[in-house]
mmCIF file of the C-alpha atoms, coordinates in Angstrom:
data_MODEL
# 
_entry.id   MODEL 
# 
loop_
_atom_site.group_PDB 
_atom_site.id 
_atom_site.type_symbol 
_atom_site.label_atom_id 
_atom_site.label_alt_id 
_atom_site.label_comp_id 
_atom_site.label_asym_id 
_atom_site.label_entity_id 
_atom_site.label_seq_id 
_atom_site.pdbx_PDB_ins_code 
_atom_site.Cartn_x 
_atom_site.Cartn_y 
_atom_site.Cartn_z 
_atom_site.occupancy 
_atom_site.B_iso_or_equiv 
_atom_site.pdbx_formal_charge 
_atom_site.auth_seq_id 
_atom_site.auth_comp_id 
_atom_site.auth_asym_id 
_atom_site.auth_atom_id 
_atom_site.pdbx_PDB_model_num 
ATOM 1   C CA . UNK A 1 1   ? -13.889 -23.063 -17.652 1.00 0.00 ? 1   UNK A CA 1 
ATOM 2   C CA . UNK A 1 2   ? -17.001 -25.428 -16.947 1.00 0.00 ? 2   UNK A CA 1 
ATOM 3   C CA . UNK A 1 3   ? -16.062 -25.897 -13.465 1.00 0.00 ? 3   UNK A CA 1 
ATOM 4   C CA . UNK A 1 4   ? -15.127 -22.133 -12.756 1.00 0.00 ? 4   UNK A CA 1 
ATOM 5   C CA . UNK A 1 5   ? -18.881 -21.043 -14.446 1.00 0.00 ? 5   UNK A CA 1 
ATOM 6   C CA . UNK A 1 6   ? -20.099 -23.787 -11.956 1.00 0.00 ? 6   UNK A CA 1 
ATOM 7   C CA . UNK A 1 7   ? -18.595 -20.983 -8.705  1.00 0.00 ? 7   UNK A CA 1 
ATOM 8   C CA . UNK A 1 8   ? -19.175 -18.320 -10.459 1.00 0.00 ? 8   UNK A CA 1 
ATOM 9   C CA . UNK A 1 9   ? -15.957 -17.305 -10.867 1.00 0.00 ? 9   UNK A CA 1 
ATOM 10  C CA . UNK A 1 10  ? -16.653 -17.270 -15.221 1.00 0.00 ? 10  UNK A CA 1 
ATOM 11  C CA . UNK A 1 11  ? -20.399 -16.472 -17.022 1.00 0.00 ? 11  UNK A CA 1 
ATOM 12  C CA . UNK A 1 12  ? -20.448 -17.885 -20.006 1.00 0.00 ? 12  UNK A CA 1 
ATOM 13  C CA . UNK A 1 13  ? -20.712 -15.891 -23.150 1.00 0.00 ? 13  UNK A CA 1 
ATOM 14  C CA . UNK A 1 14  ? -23.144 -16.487 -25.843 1.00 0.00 ? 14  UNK A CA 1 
ATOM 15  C CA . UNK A 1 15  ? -20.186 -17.384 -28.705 1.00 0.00 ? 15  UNK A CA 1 
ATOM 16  C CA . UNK A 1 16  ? -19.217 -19.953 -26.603 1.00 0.00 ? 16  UNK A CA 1 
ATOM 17  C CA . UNK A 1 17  ? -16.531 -17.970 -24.724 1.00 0.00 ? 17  UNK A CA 1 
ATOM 18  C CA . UNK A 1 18  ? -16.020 -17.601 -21.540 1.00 0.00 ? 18  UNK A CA 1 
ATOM 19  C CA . UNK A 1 19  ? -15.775 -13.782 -19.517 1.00 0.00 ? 19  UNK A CA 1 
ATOM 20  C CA . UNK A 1 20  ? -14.852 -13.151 -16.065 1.00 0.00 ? 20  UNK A CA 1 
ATOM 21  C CA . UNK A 1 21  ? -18.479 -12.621 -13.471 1.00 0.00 ? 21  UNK A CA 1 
ATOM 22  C CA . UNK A 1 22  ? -18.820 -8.914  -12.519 1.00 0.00 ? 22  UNK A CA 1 
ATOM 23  C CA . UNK A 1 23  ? -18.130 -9.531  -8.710  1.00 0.00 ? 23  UNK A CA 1 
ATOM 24  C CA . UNK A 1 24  ? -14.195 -10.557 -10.011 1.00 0.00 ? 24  UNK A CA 1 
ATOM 25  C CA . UNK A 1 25  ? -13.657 -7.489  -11.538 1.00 0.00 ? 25  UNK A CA 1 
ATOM 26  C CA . UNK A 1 26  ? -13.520 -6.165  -8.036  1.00 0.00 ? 26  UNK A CA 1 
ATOM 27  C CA . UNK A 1 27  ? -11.345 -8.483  -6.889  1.00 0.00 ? 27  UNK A CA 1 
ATOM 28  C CA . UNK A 1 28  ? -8.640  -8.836  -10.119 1.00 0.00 ? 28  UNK A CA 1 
ATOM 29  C CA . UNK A 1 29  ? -9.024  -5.987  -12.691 1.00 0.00 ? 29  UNK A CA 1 
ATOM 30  C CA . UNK A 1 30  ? -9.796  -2.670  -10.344 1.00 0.00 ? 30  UNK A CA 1 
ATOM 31  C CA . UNK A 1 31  ? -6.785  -1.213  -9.033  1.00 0.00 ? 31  UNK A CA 1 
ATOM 32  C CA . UNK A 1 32  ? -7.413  0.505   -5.825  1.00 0.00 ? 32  UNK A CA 1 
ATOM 33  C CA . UNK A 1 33  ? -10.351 -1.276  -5.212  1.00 0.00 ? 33  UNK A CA 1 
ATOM 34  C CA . UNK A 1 34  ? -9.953  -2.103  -1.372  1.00 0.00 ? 34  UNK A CA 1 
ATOM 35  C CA . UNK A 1 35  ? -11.320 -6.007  -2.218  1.00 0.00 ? 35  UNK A CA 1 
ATOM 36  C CA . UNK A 1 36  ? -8.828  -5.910  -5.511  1.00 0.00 ? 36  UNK A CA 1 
ATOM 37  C CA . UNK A 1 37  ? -6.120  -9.193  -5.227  1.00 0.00 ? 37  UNK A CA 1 
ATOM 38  C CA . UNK A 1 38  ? -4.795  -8.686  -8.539  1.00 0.00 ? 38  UNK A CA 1 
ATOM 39  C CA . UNK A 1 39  ? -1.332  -7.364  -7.381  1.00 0.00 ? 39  UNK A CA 1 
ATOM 40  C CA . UNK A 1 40  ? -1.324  -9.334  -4.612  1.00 0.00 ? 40  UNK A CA 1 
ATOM 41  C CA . UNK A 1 41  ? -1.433  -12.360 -6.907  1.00 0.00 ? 41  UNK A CA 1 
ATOM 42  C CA . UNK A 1 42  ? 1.667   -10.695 -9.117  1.00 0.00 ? 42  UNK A CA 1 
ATOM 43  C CA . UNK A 1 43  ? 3.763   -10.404 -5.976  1.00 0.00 ? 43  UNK A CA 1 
ATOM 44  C CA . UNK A 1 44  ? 3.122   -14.000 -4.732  1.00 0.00 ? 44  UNK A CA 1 
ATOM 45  C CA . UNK A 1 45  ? 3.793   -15.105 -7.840  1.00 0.00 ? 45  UNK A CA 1 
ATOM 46  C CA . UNK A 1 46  ? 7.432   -12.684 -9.376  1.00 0.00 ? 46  UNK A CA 1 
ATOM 47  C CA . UNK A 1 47  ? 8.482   -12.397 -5.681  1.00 0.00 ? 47  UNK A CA 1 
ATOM 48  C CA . UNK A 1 48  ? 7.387   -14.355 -2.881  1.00 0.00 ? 48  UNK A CA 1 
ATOM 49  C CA . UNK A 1 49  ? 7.377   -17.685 -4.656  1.00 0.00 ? 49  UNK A CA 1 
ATOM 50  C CA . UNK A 1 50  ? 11.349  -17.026 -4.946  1.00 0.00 ? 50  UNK A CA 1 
ATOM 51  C CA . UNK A 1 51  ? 11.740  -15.838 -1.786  1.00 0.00 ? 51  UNK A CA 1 
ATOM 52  C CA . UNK A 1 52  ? 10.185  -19.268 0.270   1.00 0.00 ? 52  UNK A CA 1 
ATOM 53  C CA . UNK A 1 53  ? 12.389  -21.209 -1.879  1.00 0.00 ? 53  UNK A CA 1 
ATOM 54  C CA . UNK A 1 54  ? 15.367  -19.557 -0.129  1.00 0.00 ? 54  UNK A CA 1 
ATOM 55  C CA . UNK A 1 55  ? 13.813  -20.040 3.349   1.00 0.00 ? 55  UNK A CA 1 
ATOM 56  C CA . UNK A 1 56  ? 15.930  -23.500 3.860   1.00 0.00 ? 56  UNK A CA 1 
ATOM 57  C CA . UNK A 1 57  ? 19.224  -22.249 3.307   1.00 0.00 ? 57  UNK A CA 1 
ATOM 58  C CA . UNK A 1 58  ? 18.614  -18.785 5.273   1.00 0.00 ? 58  UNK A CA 1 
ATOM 59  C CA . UNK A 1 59  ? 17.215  -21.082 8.092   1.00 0.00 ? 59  UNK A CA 1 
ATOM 60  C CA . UNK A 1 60  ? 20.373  -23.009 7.825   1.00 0.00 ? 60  UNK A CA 1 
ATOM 61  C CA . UNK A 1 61  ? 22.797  -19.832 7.724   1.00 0.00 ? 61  UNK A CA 1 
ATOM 62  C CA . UNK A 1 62  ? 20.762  -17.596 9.639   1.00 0.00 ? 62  UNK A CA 1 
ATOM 63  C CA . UNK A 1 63  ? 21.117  -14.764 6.004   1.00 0.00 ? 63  UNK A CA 1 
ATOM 64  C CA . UNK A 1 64  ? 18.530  -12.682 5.070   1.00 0.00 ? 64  UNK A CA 1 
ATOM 65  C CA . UNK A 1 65  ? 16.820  -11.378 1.943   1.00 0.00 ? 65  UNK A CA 1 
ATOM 66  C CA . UNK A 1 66  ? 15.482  -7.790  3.495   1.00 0.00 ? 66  UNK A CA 1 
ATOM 67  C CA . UNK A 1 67  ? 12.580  -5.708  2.065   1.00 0.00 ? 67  UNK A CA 1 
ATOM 68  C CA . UNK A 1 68  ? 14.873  -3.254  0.643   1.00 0.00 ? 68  UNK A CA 1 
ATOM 69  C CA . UNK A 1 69  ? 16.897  -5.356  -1.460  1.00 0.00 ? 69  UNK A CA 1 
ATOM 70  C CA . UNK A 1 70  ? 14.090  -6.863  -3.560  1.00 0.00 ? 70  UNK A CA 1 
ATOM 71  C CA . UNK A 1 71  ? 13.877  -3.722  -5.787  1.00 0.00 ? 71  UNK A CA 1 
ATOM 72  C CA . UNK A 1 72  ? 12.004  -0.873  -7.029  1.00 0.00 ? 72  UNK A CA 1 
ATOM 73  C CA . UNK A 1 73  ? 9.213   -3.200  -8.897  1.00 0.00 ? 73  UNK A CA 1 
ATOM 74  C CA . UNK A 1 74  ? 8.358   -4.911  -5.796  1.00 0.00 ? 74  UNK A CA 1 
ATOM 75  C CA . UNK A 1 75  ? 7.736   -1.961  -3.709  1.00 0.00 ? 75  UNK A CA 1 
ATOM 76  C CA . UNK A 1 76  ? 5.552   -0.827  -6.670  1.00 0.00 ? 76  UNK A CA 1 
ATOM 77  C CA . UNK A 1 77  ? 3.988   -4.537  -5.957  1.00 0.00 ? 77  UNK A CA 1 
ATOM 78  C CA . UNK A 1 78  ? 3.372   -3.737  -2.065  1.00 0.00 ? 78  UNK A CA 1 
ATOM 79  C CA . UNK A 1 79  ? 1.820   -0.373  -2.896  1.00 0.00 ? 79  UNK A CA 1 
ATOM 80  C CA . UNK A 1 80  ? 0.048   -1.739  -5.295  1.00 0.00 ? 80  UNK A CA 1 
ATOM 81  C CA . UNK A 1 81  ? -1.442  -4.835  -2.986  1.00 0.00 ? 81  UNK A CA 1 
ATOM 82  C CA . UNK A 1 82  ? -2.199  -2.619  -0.385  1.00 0.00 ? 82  UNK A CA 1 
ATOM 83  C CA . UNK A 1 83  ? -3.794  0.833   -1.921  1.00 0.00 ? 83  UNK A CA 1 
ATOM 84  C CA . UNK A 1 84  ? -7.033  -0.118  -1.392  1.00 0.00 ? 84  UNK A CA 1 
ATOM 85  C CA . UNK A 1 85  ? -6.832  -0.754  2.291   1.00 0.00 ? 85  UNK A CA 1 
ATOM 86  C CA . UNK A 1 86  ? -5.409  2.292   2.526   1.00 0.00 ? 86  UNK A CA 1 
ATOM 87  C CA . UNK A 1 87  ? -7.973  3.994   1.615   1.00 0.00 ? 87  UNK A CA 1 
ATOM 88  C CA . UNK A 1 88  ? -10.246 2.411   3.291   1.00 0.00 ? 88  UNK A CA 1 
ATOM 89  C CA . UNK A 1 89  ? -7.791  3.142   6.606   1.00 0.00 ? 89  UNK A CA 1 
ATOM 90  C CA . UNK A 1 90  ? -7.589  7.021   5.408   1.00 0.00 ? 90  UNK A CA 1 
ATOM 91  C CA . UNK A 1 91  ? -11.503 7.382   4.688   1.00 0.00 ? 91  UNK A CA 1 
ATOM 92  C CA . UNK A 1 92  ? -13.078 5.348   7.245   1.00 0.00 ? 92  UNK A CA 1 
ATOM 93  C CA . UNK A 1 93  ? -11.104 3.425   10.071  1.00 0.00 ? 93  UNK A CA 1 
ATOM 94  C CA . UNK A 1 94  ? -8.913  6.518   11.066  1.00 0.00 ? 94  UNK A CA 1 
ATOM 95  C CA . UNK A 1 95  ? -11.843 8.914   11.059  1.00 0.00 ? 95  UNK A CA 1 
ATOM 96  C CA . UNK A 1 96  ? -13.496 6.707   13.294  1.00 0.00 ? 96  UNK A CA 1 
ATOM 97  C CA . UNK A 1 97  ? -10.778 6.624   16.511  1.00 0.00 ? 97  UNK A CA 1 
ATOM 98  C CA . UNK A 1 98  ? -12.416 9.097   18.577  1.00 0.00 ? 98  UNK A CA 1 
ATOM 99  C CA . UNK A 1 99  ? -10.811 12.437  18.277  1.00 0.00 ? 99  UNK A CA 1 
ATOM 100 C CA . UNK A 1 100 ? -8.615  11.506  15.339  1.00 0.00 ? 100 UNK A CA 1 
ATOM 101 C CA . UNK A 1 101 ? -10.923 13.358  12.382  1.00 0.00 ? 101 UNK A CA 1 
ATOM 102 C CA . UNK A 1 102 ? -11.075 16.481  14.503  1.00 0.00 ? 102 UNK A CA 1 
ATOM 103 C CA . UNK A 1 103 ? -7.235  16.386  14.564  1.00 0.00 ? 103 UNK A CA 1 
ATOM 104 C CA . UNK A 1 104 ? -7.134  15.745  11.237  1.00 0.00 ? 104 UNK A CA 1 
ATOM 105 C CA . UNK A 1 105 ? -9.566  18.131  9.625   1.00 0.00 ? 105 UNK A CA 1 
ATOM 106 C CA . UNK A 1 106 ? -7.710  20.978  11.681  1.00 0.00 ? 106 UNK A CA 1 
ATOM 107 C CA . UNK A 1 107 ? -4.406  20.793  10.942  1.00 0.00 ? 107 UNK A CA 1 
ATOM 108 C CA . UNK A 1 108 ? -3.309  18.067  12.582  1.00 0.00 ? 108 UNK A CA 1 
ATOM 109 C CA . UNK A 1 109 ? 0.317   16.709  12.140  1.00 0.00 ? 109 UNK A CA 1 
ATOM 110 C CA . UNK A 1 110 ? 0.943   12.672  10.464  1.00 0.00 ? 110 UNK A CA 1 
ATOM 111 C CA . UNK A 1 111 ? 3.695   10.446  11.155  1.00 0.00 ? 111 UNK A CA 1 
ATOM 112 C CA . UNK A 1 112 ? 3.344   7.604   8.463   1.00 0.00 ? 112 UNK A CA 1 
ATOM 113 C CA . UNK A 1 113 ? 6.009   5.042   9.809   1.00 0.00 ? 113 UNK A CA 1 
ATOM 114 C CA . UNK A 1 114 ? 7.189   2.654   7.076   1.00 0.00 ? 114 UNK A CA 1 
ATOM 115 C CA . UNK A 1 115 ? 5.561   4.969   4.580   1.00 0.00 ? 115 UNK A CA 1 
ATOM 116 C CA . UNK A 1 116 ? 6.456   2.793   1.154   1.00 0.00 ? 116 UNK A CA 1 
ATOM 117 C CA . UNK A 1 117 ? 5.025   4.624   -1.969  1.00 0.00 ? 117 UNK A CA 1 
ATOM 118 C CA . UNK A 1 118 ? 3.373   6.622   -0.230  1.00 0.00 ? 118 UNK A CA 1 
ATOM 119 C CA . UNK A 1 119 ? -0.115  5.897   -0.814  1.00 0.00 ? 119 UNK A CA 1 
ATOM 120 C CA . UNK A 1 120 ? -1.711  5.807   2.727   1.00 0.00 ? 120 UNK A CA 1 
ATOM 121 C CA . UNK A 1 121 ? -0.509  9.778   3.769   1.00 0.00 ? 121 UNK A CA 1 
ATOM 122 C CA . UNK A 1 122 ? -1.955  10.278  -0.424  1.00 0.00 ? 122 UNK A CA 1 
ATOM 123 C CA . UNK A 1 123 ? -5.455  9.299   0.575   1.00 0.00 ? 123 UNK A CA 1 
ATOM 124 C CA . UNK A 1 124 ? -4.906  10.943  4.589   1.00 0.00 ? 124 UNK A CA 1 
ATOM 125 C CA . UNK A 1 125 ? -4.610  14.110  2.592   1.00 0.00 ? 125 UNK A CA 1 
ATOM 126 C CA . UNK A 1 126 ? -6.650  14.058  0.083   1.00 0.00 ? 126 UNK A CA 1 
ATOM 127 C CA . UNK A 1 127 ? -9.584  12.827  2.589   1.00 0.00 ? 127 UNK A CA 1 
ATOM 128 C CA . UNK A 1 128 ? -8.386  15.883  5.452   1.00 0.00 ? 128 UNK A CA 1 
ATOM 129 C CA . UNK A 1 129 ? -7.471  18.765  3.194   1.00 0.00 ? 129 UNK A CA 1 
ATOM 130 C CA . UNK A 1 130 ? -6.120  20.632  6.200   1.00 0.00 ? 130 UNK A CA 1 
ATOM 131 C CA . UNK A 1 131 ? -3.608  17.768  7.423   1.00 0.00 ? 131 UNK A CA 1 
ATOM 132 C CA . UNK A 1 132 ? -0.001  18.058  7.346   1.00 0.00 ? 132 UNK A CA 1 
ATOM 133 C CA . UNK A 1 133 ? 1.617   14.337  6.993   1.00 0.00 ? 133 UNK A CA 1 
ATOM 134 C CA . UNK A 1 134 ? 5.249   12.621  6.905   1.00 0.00 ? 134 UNK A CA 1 
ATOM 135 C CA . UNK A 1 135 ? 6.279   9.541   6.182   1.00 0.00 ? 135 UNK A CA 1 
ATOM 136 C CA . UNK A 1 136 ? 9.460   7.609   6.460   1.00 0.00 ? 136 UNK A CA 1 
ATOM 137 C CA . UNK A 1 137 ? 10.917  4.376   5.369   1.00 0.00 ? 137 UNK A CA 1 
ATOM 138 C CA . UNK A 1 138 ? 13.745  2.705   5.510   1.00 0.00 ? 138 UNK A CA 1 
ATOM 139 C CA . UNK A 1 139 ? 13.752  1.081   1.819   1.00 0.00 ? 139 UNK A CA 1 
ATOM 140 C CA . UNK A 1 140 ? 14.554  4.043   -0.680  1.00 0.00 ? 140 UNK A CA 1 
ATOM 141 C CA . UNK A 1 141 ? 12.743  2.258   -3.409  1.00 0.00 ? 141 UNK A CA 1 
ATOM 142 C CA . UNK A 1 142 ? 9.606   2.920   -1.930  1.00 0.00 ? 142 UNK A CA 1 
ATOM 143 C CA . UNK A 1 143 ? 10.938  6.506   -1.119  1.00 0.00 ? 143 UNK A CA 1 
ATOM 144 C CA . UNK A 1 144 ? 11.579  7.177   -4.858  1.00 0.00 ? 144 UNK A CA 1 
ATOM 145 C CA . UNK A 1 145 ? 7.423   5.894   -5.166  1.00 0.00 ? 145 UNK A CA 1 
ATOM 146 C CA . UNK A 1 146 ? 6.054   8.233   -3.061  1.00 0.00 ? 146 UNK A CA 1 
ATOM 147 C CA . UNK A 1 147 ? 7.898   10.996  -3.929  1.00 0.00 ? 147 UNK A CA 1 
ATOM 148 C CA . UNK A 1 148 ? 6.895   10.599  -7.711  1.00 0.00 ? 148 UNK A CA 1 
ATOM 149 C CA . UNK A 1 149 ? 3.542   10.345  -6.416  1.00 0.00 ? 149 UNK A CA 1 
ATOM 150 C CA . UNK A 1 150 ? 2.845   13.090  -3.630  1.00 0.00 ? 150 UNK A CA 1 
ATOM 151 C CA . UNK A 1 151 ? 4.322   15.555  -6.787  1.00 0.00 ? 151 UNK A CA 1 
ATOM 152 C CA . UNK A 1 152 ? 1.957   13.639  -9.070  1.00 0.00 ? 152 UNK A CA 1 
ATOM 153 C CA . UNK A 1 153 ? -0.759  14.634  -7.002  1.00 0.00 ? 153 UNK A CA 1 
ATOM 154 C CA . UNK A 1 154 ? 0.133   18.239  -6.213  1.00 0.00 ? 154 UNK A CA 1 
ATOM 155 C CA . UNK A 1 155 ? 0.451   17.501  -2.386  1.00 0.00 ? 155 UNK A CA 1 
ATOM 156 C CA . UNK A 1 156 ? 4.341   18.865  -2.331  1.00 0.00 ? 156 UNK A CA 1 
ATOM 157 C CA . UNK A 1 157 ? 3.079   21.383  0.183   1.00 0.00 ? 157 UNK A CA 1 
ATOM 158 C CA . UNK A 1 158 ? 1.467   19.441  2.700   1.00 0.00 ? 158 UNK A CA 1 
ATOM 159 C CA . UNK A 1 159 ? 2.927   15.536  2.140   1.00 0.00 ? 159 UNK A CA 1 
ATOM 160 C CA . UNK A 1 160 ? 6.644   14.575  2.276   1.00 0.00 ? 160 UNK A CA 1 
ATOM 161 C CA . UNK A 1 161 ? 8.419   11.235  2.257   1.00 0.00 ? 161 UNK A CA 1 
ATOM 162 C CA . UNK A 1 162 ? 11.861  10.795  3.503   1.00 0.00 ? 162 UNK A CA 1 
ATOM 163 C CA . UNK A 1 163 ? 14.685  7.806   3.585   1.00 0.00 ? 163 UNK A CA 1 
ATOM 164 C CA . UNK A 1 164 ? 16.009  6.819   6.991   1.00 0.00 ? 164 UNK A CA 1 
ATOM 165 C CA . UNK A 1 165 ? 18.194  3.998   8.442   1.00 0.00 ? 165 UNK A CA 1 
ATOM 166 C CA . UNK A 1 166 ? 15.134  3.177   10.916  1.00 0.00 ? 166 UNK A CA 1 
ATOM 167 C CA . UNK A 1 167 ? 17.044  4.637   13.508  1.00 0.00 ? 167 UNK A CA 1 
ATOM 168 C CA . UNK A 1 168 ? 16.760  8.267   14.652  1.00 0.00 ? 168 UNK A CA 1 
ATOM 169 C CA . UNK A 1 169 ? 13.843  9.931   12.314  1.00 0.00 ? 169 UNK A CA 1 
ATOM 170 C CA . UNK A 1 170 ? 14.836  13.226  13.592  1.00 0.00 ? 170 UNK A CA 1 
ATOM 171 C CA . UNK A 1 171 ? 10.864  14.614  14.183  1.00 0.00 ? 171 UNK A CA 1 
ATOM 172 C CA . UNK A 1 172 ? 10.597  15.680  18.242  1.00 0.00 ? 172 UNK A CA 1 
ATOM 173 C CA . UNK A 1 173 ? 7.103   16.004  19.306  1.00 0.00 ? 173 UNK A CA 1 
ATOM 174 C CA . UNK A 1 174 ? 6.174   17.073  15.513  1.00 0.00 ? 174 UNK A CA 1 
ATOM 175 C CA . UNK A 1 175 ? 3.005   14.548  15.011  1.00 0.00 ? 175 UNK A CA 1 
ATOM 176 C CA . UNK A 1 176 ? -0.319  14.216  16.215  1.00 0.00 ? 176 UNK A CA 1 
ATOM 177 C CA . UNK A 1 177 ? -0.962  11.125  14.721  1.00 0.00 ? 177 UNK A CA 1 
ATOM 178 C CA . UNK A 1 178 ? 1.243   7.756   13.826  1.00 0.00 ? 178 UNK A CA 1 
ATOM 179 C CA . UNK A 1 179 ? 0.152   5.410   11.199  1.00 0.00 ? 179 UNK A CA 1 
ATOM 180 C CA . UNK A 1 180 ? 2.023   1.997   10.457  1.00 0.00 ? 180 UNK A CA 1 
ATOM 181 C CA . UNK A 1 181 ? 0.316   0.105   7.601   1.00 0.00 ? 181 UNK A CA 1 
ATOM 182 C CA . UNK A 1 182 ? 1.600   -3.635  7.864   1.00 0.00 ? 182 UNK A CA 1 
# 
C-alpha cells in the first residue's frame, strides 16, 4: 500500500487506512466513464485468462472458441468494457465526420454492424433524437442485451437489434450511416 501511495495510485487515510486517489475512481469504480478499466479488468481476468490458456491446443488443432459461445455474462463484460467509448464515438467522434451530424439530427438511417448490447446505437439516439438506428450481431447473447436495454430506455420506436448468421442482413439501401465498434 506504501509503494502504491508512492504513484499515487492510494492516499493514505488519516486512521491509518488506505483509500483509492480520486483520479482511479475514473478509471475502476465509474461505469460508463469513457477512461473506466474496471470491466475490462473482470473480463481479462473470468474470460480471457482462460481463453490464452487454450491458444496451444487450438493452434495445434486449428478449433476455435468463437465470441458467441462464451455466454451471456461475457457479452455483458464487452458492453460493459466498451460503453464509455461509445459514448464518446456517439457524442463526439461521429458528429465530427463532416456531414454525419446533419444526417443524423434529420432523420438519418444507422446500421450498427456487430451491435452487442446495444449500447453504441443507445447513446447515437439518445445524442440525435431524430435518428432511426439498427443493429445486428451475430452472437444472440448480446442480442438478448440490447434488446433489454433499447426497451429499458424507451427507444422501442426508433432503435432495434436483431440476430443474424453474419450473412445476408436483409437491409437494401436502408442506412445512411454504418458503425462497427471493434
Amino acid at each position: 500500500c506504501q509503494t502504491a501511495c508512492a504513484y499515487h495510485l492510494l492516499d493514505p487515510a488519516a486512521d491509518g487506512a488506505f483509500a483509492l486517489a480520486p483520479h482511479l475512481e475514473q478509471l475502476l469504480v465509474q461505469m460508463g466513464n469513457p477512461r473506466n478499466l474496471g470491466a475490462y479488468f473482470r473480463g481479462c481476468v473470468d474470460f480471457l485468462g482462460a481463453d490464452m490458456s487454450r491458444y496451444p491446443e487450438f493452434f495445434k488443432s486449428g478449433g476455435t472458441y468463437t465470441f458467441q459461445e462464451h455466454g451471456l455474462e461475457f457479452s455483458q463484460t464487452i458492453a460493459d468494457t466498451t460503453a464509455g467509448l461509445q459514448a464518446a464515438v456517439a457524442r463526439h467522434f461521429l458528429p465530427s465526420v463532416p456531414g454525419v451530424r446533419e444526417v443524423l439530427e434529420g432523420g438519418g438511417a444507422v446500421l450498427d454492424m456487430g451491435c452487442g448490447g446495444g449500447n453504441l446505437m443507445l447513446q447515437i439516439a439518445k445524442a440525435f433524437a431524430e435518428c432511426r438506428c439498427v443493429g445486428v450481431d451475430v452472437d444472440a447473447h448480446g442480442i438478448t442485451l440490447a434488446t433489454g436495454a433499447i426497451a429499458e430506455a424507451g427507444l422501442a420506436d426508433r432503435v432495434s437489434a436483431e440476430h443474424t448468421d453474419g450473412g445476408e442482413i436483409g437491409h437494401e439501401n436502408e442506412f445512411d450511416v454504418c458503425t462497427l465498434f471493434e
